[in-house]
TIKEPA-990029 format. One record per atom (N, C-alpha, C): x, y negated, z. Coordinates in steps of 0.001 Angstrom, whole numbers, plus 500000, padded with zeros to 6 digits. Each point is the difference from the previous one (the first is absolute). Example, Ala and Ser with C-alpha at 12.3 -4.5 7.8 and 13.67 -1.06 7.14 Angstrom:
BEGIN
513190505690507800;499110498810500000;500900498800500000;499650498950499280;500820498810500060;499230498910500730;
***
This chain:
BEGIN
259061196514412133;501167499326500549;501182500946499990;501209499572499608;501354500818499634;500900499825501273;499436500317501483;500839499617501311;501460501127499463;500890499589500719;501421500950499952;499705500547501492;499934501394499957;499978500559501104;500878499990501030;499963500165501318;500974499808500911;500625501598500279;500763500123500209;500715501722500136;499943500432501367;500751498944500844;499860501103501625;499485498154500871;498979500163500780;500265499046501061;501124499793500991;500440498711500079;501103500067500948;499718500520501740;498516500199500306;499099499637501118;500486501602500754;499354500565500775;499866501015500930;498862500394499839;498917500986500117;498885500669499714;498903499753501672;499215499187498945;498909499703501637;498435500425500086;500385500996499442;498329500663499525;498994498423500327;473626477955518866;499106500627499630;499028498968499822;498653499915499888;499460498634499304;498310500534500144;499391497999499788;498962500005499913;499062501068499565;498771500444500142;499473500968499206;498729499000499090;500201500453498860;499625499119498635;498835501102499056;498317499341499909;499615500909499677;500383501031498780;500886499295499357;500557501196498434;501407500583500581;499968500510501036;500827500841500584;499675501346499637;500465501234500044;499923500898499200;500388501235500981;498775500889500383;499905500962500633;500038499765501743;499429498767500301;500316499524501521;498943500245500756;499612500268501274;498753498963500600;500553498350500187;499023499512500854;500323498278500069;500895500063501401;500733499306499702;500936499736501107;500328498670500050;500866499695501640;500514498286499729;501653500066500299;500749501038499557;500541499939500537;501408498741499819;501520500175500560;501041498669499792;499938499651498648;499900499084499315;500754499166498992;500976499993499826;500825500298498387;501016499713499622;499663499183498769;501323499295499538;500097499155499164;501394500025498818;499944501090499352;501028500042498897;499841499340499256;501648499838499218;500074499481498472;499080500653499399;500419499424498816;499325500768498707;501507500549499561;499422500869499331;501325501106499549;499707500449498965;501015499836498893;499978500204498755;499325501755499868;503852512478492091;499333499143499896;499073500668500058;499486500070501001;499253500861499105;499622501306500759;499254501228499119;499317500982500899;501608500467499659;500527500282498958;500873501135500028;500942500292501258;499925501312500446;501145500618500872;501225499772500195;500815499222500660;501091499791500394;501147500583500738;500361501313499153;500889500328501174;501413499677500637;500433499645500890;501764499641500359;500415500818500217;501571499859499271;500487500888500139;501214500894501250;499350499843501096;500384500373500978;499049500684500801;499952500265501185;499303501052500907;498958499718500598;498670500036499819;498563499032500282;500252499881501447;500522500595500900;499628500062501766;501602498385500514;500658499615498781;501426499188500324;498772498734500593;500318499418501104;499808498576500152;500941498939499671;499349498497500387;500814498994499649;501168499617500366;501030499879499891;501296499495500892;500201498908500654;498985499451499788;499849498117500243;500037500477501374;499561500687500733;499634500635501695;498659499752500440;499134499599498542;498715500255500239;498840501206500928;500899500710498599;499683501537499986;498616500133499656;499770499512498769;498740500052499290;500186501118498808;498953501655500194;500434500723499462;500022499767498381;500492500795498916;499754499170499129;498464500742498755;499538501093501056;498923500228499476;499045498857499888;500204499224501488;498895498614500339;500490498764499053;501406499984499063;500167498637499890;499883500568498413;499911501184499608;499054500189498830;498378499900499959;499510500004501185;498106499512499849;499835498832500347;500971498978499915;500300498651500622;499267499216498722;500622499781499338;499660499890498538;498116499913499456;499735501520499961;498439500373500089;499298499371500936;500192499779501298;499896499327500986;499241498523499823;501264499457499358;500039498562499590;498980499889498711;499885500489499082;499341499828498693;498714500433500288;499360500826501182;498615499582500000;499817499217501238;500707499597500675;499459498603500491;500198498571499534;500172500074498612;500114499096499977;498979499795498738;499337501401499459;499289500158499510;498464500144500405;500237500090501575;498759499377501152;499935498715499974;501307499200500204;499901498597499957;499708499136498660;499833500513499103;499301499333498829;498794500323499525;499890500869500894;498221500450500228;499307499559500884;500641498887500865;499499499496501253;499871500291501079;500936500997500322;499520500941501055;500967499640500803;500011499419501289;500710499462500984;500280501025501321;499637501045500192;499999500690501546;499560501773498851;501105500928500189;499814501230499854;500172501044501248;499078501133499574;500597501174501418;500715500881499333;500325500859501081;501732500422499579;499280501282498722;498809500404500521;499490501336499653;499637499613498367;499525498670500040;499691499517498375;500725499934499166;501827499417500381;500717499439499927;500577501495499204;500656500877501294;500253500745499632;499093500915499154;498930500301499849;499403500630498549;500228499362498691;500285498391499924;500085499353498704;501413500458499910;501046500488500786;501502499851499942;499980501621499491;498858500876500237;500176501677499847;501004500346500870;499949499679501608;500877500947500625;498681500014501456;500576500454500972;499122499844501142;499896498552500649;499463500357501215;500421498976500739;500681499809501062;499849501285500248;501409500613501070;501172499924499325;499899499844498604;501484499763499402;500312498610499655;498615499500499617;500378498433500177;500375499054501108;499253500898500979;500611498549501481;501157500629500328;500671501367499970;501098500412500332;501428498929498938;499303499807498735;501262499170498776;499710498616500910;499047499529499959;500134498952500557;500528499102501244;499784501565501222;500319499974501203;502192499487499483;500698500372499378;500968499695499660;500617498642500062;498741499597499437;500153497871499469;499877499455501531;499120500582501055;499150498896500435;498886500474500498;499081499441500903;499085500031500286;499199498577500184;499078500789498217;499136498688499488;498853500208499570;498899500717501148;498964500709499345;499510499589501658;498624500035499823;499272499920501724;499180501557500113;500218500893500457;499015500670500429;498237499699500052;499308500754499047;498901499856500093;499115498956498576;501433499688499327;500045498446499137;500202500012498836;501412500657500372;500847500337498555;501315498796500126;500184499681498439;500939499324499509;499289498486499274;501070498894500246;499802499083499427;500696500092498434;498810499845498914;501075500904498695;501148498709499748;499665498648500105;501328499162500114;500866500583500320;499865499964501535;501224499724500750;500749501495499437;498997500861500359;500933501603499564;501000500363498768;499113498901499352;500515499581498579;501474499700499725;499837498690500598;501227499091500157;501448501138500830;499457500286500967;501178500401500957;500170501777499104;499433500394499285;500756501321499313;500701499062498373;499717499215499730;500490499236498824;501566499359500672;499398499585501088;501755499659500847;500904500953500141;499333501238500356;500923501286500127;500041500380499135;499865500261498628;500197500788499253;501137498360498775;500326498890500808;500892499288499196;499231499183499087;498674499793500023;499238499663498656;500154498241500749;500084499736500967;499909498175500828;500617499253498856;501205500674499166;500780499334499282;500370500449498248;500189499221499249;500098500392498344;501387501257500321;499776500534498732;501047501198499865;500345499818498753;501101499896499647;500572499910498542;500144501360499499;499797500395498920;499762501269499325;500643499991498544;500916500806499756;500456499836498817;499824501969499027;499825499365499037;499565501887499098;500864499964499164;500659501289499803;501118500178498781;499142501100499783;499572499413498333;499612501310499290;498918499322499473;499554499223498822;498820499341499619;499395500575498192;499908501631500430;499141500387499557;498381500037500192;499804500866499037;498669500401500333;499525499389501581;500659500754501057;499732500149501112;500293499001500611;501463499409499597;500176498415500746;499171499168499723;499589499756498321;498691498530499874;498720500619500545;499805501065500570;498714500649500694;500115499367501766;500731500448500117;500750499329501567;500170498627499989;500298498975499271;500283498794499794;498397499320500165;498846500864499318;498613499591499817;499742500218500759;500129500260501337;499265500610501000;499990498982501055;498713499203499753;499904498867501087;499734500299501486;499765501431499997;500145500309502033;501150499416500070;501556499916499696;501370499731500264;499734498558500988;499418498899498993;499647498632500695;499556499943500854;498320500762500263;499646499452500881;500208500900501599;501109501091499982;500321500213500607;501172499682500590;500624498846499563;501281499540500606;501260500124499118;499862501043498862;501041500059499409;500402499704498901;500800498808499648;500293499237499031;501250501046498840;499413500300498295;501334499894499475;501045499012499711;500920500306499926;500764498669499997;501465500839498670;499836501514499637;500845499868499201;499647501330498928;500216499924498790;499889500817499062;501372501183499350;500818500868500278;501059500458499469;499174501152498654;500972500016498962;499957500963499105;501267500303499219;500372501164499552;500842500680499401;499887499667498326;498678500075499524;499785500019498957;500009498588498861;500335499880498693;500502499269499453;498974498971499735;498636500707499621;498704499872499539;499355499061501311;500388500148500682;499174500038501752;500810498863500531;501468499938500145;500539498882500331;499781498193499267;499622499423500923;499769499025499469;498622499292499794;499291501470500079;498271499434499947;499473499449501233;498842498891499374;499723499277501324;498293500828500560;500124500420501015;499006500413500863;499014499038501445;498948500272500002;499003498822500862;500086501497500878;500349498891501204;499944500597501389;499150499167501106;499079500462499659;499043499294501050;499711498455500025;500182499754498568;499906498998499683;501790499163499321;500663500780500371;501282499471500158;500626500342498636;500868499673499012;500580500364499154;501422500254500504;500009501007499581;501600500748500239;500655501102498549;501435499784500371;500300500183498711;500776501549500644;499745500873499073;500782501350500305;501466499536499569;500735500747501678;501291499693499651;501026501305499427;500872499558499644;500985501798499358;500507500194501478;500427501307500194;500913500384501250;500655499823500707;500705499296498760;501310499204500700;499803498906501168;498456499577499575;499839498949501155;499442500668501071;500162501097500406;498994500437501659;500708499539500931;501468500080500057;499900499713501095;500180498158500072;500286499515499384;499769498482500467;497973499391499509;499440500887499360;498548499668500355;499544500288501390;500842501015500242;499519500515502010;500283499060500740;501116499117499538;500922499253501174;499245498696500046;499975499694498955;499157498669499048;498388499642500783;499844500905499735;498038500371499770;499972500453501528;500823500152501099;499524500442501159;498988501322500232;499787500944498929;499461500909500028;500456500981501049;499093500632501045;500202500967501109;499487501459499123;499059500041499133;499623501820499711;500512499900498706;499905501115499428;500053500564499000;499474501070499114;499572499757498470;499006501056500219;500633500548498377;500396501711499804;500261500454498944;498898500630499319;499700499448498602;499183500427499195;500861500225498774;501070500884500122;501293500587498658;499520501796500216;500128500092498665;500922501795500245;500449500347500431;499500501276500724;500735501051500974;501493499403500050;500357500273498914;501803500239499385;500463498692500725;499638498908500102;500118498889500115;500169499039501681;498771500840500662;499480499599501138;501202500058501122;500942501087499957;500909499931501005;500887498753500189;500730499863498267;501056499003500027;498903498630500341;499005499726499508;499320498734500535;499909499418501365;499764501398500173;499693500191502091;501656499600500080;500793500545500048;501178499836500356;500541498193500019;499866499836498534;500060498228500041;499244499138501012;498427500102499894;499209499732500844;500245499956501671;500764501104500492;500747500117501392;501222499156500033;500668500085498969;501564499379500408;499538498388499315;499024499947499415;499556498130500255;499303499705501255;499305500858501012;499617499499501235;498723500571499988;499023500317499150;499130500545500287;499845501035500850;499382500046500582;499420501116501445;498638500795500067;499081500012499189;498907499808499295;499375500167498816;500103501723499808;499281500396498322;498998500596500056;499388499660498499;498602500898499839;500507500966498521;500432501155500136;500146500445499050;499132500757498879;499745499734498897;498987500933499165;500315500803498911;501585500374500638;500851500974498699;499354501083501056;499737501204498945;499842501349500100;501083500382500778;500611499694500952;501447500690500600;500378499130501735;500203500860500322;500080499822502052;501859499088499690;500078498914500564;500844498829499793;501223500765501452;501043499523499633;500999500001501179;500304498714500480;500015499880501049;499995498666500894;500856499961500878;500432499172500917;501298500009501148;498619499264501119;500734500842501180;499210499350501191;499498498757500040;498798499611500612;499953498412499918;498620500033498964;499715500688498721;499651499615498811;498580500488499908;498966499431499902;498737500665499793;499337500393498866;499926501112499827;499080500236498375;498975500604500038;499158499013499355;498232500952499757;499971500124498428;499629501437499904;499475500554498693;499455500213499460;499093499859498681;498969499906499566;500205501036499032;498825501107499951;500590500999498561;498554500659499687;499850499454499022;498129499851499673;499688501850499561;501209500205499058;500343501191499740;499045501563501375;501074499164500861;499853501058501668;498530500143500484;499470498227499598;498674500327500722;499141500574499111;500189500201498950;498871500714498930;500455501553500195;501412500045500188;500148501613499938;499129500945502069;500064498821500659;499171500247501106;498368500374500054;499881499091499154;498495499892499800;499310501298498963;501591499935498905;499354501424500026;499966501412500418;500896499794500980;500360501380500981;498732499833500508;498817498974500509;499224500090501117;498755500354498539;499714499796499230;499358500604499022;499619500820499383;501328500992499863;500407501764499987;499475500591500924;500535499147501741;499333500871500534;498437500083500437;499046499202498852;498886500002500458;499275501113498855;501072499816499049;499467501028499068;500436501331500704;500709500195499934;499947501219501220;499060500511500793;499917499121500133;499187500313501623;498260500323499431;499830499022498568;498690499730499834;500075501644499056;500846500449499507;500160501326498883;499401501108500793;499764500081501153;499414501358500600;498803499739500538;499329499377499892;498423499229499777;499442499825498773;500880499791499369;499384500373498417;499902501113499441;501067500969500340;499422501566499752;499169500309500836;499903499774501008;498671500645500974;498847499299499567;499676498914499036;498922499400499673;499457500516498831;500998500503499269;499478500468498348;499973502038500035;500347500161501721;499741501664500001;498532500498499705;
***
């Protein structure tokens, strides 16, 4: 894709229930009944780009370490609930989630108190009410500029649906690329040229936004993307975005997590290199 790079941002710098025998890790209990709805990417690392200890402004004050395991949270209970499993304990719960459980009832303690002592969690209801908090109750319009490689990879990715989030728009730069028709979750959509972002934003009711362009590229996109109304990016250019107050960005940089993984690799060779000379002395 041939994006025209953006030169300076105009922005400022912002760095409880029945107990059911396929309950899971319980004794038998009787305890209150509840009765929820039913309630409707990935492993990679997410980091934001701001200060892990900032909370929410809403006056929640939900830290945002907790409203990053919110997410994980949700995807194995609901991966209990299609396993049949109606009533979890926190200790199970939290081992399928890989954190404690002193860290799980503490994230949870945040939402609510929706767990019985002695019981656990109803995986519904727990279900439902972190799917409410985390915005999932309702569709999210999602639009991607950038339908390379990486955009028709993102476009295929049916978690989007059945997690609430609808595409609803295609942008591209490229000559080759504009114009082609793409299946979105069933949906045919036609990649639009640039010129249309911001009345596809206005149009299409899209709230996020997600850049899959070149580095070179990603700022001026972000920039359009803000001054059409978006509030809401997922960026996957190699490069930390400038934003104006108000604006949320999560980053994806596949790059970072392989160069992590192999810092933690080195240092096992390390570590394992002075055991191997003492083995072959």
């Amino acid at each position: 894709m041939n994006f025209v790079p953006s030169c300076t941002s105009p922005y400022s710098w912002q760095a409880a229930s029945t107990f059911r025998p396929n309950s899971v890790g319980l004794p038998k209990a009787s305890p209150r009944c509840h009765s929820p709805p039913d309630e409707p990417w990935s492993t990679v690392s997410l980091s934001r780009q701001f200060g892990p200890s900032r909370t929410r402004d809403d006056g929640r004050g939900i830290p945002d370490a907790t409203v990053a395991r919110l997410p994980v949270y949700h995807r194995v209970l609901r991966d209990l609930a299609d396993e049949g499993v109606q009533t979890v304990s926190s200790d199970h719960l939290a081992q399928a989630c890989g954190v404690s459980s002193a860290k799980l009832r503490k994230d949870l303690s945040h939402l609510g108190s929706y767990g019985t002592r002695g019981v656990g969690y109803d995986v519904s209801f727990l279900s439902y009410h972190i799917s409410r908090e985390l915005g999932l109750s309702q569709p999210w319009g999602v639009v991607i500029v950038g339908v390379g490689n990486l955009g028709h990879a993102l476009v295929s990715y049916r978690g989007f649906a059945s997690r609430g989030f609808e595409i609803v728009g295609l942008l591209d730069s490229h000559p080759d690329v504009v114009g082609e028709q793409v299946s979105a979750s069933g949906v045919a959509l036609i990649v639009q040229p640039m010129g249309e972002l911001e009345s596809l934003v206005r149009t299409s009711g899209a709230h996020i936004g997600v850049i899959a362009t070149p580095a070179d590229a990603a700022q001026g996109v972000c920039d359009r993307l803000v001054a059409a109304g978006i509030r809401s990016i997922l960026n996957f250019a190699p490069m930390v975005l400038v934003v104006p107050e108000g604006v949320e960005v999560r980053k994806v940089d596949l790059a970072v997590e392989l160069q992590i993984l192999a810092f933690h690799e080195q240092r096992r060779v390390d570590d394992s290199a002075p055991l191997a000379e003492a083995m072959q002395a």
